[in-house]
C-alpha positions as CSV (number, residue, x, y, z in Angstrom):
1,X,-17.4,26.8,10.2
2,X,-17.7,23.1,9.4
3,X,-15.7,21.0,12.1
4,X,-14.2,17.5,11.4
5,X,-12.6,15.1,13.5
6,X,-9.2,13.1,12.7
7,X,-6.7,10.7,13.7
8,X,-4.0,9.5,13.1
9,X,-1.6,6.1,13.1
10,X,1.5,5.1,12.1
11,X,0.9,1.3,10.4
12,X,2.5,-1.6,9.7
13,X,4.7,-1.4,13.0
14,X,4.7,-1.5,16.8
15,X,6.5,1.6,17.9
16,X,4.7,5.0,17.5
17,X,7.0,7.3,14.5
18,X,7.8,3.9,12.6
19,X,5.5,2.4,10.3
20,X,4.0,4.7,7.6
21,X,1.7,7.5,8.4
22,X,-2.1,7.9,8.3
23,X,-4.8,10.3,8.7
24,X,-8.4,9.2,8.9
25,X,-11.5,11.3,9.2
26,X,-14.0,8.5,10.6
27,X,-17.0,11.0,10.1
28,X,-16.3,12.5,6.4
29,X,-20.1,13.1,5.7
30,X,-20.1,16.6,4.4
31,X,-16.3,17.0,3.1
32,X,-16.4,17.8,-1.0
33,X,-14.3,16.1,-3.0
34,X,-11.9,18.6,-3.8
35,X,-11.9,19.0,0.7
36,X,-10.9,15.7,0.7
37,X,-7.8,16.4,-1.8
38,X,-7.3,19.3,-0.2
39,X,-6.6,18.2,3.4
40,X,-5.1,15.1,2.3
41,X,-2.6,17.5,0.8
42,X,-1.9,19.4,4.0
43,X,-1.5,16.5,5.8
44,X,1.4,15.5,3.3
45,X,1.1,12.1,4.2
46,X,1.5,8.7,1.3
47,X,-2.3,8.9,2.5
48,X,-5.5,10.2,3.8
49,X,-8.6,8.0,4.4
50,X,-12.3,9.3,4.9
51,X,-15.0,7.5,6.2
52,X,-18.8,7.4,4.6
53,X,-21.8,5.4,5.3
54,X,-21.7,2.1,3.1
55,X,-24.0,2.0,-0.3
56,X,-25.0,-1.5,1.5
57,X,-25.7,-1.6,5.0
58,X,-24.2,-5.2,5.0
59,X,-21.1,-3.6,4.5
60,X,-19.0,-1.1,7.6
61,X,-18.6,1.9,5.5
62,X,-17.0,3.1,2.0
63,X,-14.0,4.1,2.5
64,X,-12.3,6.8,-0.1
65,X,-8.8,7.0,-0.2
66,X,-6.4,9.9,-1.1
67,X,-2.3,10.3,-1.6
68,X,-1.0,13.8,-2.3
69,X,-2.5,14.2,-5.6
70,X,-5.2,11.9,-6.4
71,X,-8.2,9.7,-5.2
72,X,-6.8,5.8,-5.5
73,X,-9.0,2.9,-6.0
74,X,-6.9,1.0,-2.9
75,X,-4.1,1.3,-0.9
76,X,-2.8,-1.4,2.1
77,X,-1.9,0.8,4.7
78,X,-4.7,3.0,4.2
79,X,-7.3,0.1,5.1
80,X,-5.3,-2.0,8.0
81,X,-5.0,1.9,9.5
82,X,-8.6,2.4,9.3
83,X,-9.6,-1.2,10.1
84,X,-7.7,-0.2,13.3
85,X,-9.9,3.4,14.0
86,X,-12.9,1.8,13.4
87,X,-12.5,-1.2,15.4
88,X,-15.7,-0.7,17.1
89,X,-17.4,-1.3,14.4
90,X,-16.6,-4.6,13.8
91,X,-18.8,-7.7,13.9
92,X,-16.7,-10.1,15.4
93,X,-13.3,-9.1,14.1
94,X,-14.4,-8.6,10.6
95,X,-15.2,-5.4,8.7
96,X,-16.1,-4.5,4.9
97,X,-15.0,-1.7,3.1
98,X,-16.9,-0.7,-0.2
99,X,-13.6,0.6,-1.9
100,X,-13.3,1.6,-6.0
101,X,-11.3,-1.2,-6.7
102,X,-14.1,-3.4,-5.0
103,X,-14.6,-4.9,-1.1
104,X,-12.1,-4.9,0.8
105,X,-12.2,-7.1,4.0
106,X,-10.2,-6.3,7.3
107,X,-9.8,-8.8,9.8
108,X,-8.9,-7.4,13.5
109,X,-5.9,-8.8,15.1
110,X,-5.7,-8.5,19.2
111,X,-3.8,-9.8,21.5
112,X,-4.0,-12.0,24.5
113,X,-5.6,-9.5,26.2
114,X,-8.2,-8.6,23.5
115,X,-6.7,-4.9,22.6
116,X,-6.7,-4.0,19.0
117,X,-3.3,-4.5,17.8
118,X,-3.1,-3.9,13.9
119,X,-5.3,-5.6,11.1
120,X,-5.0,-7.5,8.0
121,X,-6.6,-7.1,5.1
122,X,-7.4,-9.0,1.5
123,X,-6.7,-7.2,-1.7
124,X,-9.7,-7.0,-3.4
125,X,-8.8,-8.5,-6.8
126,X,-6.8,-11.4,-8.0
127,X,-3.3,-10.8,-8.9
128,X,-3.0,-9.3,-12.7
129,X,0.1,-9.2,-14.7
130,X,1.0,-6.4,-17.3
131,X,3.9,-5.2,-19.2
132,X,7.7,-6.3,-19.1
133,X,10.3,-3.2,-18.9
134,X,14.3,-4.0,-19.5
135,X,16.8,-4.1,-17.1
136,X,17.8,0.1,-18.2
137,X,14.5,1.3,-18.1
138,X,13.9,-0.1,-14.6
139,X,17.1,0.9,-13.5
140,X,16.8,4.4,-14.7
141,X,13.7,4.9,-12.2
142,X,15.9,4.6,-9.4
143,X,19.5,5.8,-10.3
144,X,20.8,2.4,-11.1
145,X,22.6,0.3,-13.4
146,X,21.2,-2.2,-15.7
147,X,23.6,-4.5,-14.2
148,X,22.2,-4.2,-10.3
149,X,18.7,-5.4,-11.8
150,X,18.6,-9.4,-11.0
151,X,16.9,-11.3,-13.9
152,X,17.6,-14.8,-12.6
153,X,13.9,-15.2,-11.7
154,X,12.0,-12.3,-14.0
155,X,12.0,-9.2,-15.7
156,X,11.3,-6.0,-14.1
157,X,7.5,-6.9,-14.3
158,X,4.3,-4.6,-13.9
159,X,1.6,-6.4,-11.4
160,X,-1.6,-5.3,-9.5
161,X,-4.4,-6.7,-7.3
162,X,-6.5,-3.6,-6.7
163,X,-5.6,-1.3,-9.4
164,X,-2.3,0.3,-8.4
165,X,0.2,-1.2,-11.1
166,X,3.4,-1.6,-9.2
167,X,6.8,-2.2,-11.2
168,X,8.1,-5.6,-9.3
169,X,12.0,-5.4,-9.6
170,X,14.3,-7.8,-8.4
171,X,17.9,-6.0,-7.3
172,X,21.1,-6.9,-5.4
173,X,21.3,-6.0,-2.0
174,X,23.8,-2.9,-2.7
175,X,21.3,-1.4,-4.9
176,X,18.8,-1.7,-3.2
177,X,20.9,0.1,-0.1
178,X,21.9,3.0,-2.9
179,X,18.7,3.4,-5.1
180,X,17.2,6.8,-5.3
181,X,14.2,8.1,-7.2
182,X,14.9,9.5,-10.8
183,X,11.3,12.1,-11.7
184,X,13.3,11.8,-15.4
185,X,12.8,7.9,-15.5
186,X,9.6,7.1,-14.6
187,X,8.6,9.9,-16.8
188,X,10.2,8.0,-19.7
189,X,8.5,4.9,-18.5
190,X,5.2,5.9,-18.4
191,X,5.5,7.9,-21.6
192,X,7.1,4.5,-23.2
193,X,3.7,2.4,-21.5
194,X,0.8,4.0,-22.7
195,X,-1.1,1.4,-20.6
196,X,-0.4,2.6,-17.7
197,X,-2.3,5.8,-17.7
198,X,0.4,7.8,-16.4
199,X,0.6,5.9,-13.2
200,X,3.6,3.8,-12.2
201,X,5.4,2.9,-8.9
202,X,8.2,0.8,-8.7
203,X,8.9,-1.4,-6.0
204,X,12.7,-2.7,-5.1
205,X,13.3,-5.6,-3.9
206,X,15.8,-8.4,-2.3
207,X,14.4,-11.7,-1.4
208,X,16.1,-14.5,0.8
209,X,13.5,-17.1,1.2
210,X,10.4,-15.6,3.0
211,X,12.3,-12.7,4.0
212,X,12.3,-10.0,1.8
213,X,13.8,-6.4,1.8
214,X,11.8,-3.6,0.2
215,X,11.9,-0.3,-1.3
216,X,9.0,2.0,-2.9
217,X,9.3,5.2,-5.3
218,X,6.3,6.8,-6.5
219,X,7.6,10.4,-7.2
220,X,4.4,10.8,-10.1
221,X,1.9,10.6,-7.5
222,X,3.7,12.8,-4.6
223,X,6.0,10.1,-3.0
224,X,9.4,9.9,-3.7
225,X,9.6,7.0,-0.9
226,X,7.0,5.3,1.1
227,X,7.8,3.4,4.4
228,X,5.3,0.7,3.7
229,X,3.1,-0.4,1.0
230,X,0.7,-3.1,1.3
231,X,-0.8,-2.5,-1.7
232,X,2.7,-3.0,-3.4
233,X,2.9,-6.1,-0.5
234,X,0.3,-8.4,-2.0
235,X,1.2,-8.1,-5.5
236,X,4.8,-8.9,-4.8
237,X,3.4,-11.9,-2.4
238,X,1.5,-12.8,-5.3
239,X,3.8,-12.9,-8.2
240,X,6.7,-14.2,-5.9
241,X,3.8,-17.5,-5.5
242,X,3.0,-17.7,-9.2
243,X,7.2,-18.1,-10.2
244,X,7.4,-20.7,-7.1
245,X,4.5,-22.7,-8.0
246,X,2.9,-24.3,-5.2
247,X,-0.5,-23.0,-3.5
248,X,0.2,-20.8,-0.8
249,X,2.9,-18.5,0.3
250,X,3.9,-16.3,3.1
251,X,7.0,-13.5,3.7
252,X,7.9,-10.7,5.9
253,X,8.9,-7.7,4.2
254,X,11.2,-5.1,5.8
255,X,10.8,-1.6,4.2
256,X,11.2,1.8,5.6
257,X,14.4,1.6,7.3
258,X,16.6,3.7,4.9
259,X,13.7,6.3,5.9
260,X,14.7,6.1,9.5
261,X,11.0,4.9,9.3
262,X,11.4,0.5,9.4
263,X,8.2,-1.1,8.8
264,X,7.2,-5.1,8.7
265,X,4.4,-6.6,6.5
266,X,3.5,-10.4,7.1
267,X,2.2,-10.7,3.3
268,X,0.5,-13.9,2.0
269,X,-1.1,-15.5,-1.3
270,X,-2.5,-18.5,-2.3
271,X,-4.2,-19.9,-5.5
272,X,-8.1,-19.7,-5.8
273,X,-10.9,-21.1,-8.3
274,X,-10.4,-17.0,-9.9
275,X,-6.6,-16.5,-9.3
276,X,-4.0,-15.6,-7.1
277,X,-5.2,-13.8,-4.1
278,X,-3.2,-12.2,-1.4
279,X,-3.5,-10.5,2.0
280,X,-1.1,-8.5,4.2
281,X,-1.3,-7.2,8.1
282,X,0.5,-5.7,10.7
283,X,0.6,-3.5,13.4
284,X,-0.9,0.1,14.3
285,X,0.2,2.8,17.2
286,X,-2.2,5.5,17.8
287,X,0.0,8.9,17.3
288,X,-2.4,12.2,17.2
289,X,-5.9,13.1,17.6
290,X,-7.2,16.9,16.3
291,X,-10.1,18.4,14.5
292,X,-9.9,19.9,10.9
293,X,-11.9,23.2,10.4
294,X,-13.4,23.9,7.2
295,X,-14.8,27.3,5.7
């Protein structure tokens, strides 16, 4: 009997049972691959992290992380949750995380006492833009009108940083309240974008100044809702900088409270000689502590 050792966090929030939940194995040397899907699926969390030895010693550690169904190539959450379970390894405040989408930095944040509070972290590629969808198909992903879309600043626009394309969509403040993930939609959508490879989440929002109000469905990959999603975050940060001009950018997003599960990411972005690149942070609680068993 193979014995592994977990924990897990709630992230992006100060209270345990807010946030969004996380499971990380810090010691995943000897899991399989299909393991790894596998106990990510009992946990039944948005997702699992396990820890390796990095390819390059310069680096912390590689980092693979798994939702429900599939290995992603980055996920927020994920890494400010297991920036904050492997604080000790840190140099300085700093640590690397070889990732498929590329390195990912975290940077410790402590307060005046030096405890670990929560992390930030950097997406790992400059923002990219993809497709356009209407007003209908975007609105038929989450129950909606055509008319509750807001098109004042942009079209329901597909935009990434680390490989997760996320379906940016402007929306008045009762729709957001009312929206509710439609399987029947994004199936459409995703059958409609061929680019996409099948992969879409879509990412509701209201914005008043830097304070913005969020909302994630990503039924296709296991989620009908997530509570927080930095990885949706620093897109949004990123394209909300590219419409305003200027060369940096920062906003609090609120998400998770129709969940009963409220969450707040302090996103950022600012222009660079290769693009648009944007971080996001917050805080981590400490919830469980247990040990998986494996055959």
């Amino acid at each position: 009997m193979r014995r592994f050792e977990f924990q897990t966090l709630d992230v992006f929030t100060t209270r345990r049972f807010g946030g969004n939940q996380l499971a990380v194995f810090p010691d995943a040397r000897g899991i399989g691959d299909a393991e790894m899907q596998a106990l990510a699926s009992e946990f039944n969390y948005s997702e699992t992290t396990f820890v390796l030895p990095p390819a390059d010693p310069a680096n912390t550690a590689r980092v693979r992380i798994f939702n429900r169904t599939a290995e992603m190539p980055f996920a927020g959450h994920p890494n400010v949750g297991t920036g904050f379970a492997l604080a000790g390894r840190a140099v300085g405040n700093l640590l690397r995380f070889e990732q498929l989408a590329g390195l990912v930095e975290v940077e410790l944040a402590r307060d005046a006492a030096g405890a670990v509070t929560g992390a930030t972290i950097a997406a790992p590629q400059p923002l990219s833009v993809g497709p356009e969808f209407t007003a209908a198909e975007a609105a038929a992903c989450a129950g909606l009108q055509p008319a509750d879309v807001v098109l004042g600043h942009h079209a329901p626009t597909i935009a990434a940083d680390g490989g997760n394309p996320r379906l940016l969509v402007e929306v008045t403040p009762a729709a957001l309240a009312r929206a509710t993930p439609e399987l029947a939609g994004f199936r459409q959508a995703v059958a409609a974008y061929p680019v996409l490879a099948g992969k879409l989440s879509l990412y509701l929002y209201v914005r008043d100044g830097g304070q913005v109000r969020a909302r994630m469905f990503s039924p296709l990959a296991g989620t009908p809702e997530d509570p927080a999603t930095g990885s949706a975050a620093t897109p949004l940060a990123g394209f909300l900088l590219r419409l305003d001009g200027g060369e940096a950018a920062a906003f609090e997003i609120a998400q998770g409270v129709e969940m009963g599960r409220p969450s707040l990411l302090l996103a950022s972005a600012r222009r660079t000689a290769d693009g648009i690149r944007a971080k996001v942070g917050g805080g981590c609680v400490p919830v469980l502590r247990g040990e998986a068993r494996l055959d």
